[in-house]
C-alpha positions, 0 to 999 in steps of 0.5 A, spaced: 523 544 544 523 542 536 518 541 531 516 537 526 516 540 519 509 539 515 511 536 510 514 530 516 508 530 519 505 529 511 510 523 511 508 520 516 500 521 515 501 518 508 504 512 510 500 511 516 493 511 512 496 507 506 499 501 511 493 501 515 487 501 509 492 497 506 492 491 511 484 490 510 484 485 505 487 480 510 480 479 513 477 475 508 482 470 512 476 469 518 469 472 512 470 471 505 465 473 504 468 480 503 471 478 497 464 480 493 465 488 495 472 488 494 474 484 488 466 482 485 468 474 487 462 471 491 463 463 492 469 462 489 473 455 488 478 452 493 484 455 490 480 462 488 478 463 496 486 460 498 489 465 492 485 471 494 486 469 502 494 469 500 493 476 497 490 478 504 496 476 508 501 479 503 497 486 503 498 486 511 505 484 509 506 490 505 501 495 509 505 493 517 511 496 512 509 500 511 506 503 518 513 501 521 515 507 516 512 511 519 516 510 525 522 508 521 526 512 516 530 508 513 525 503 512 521 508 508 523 509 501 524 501 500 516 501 503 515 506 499 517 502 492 514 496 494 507 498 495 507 503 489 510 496 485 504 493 488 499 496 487 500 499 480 502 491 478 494 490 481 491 496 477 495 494 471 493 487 471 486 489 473 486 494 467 490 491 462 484 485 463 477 487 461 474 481 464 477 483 470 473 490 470 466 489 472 467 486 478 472 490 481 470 496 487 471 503 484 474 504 491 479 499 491 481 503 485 481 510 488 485 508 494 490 504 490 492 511 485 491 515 491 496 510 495 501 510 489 501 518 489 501 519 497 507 514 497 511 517 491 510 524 494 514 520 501 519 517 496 521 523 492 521 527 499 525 521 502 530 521 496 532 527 496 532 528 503 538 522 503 541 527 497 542 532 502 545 529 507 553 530 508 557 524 505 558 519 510 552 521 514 546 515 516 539 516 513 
């Protein structure tokens, strides 16, 4: 009987939690009212609403990649990359934007940093697990 290494189970963990707090913007699709806790956008204009409820759709994308990378090892790194893109393009352009501030829950901004440092932890242990692999071996 094997084990699985602590730091397998960490991997996995990490992606798990991230994927699954990652998919939860997408049900401002059937209550758009959870815009207000989220992002500090109550009643917002057509396009607004249609725009932000695209963003749900898009981060449920992203967080079933990343929970498939719990199962799937060759997927994680490329899930990995493209959560930590995500959200630190959020977070700069939320930053970078002082009107953008005010409304913005400081929850989403502890999750999204925490999710980049957890997923750059399974990205480094991905990247040098590959590296350690005998040439001609699969991931």
């Amino acid at each position: 009987m094997s084990s699985t290494p602590p730091g397998e189970i960490a991997a996995r963990a990490a992606l798990a939690v991230t994927g699954l707090v990652t998919t939860l913007p997408v049900f401002a699709l059937v209550n758009p009212s959870m815009l207000g806790s989220t992002y500090g956008v109550t009643d917002p204009d057509p396009m607004v609403l249609a725009l932000l409820q695209h963003r749900g759709v898009l981060q449920l994308l992203l967080g079933a990649a990343l929970l498939w990378a719990v199962l799937s090892p060759p997927v994680r790194l490329a899930a990995c990359l493209a959560a930590i893109l995500a959200k630190a393009a959020f977070l700069g352009l939320t930053f970078l934007n002082p009107a953008a501030r005010p409304g913005l829950s400081t929850v989403s901004i502890v999750f999204d940093l925490g999710s980049i440092a957890l997923l750059a932890f399974v990205a480094v242990r991905e990247t040098t697990a590959r590296r350690a692999q005998p040439a001609g071996t699969a991931a």
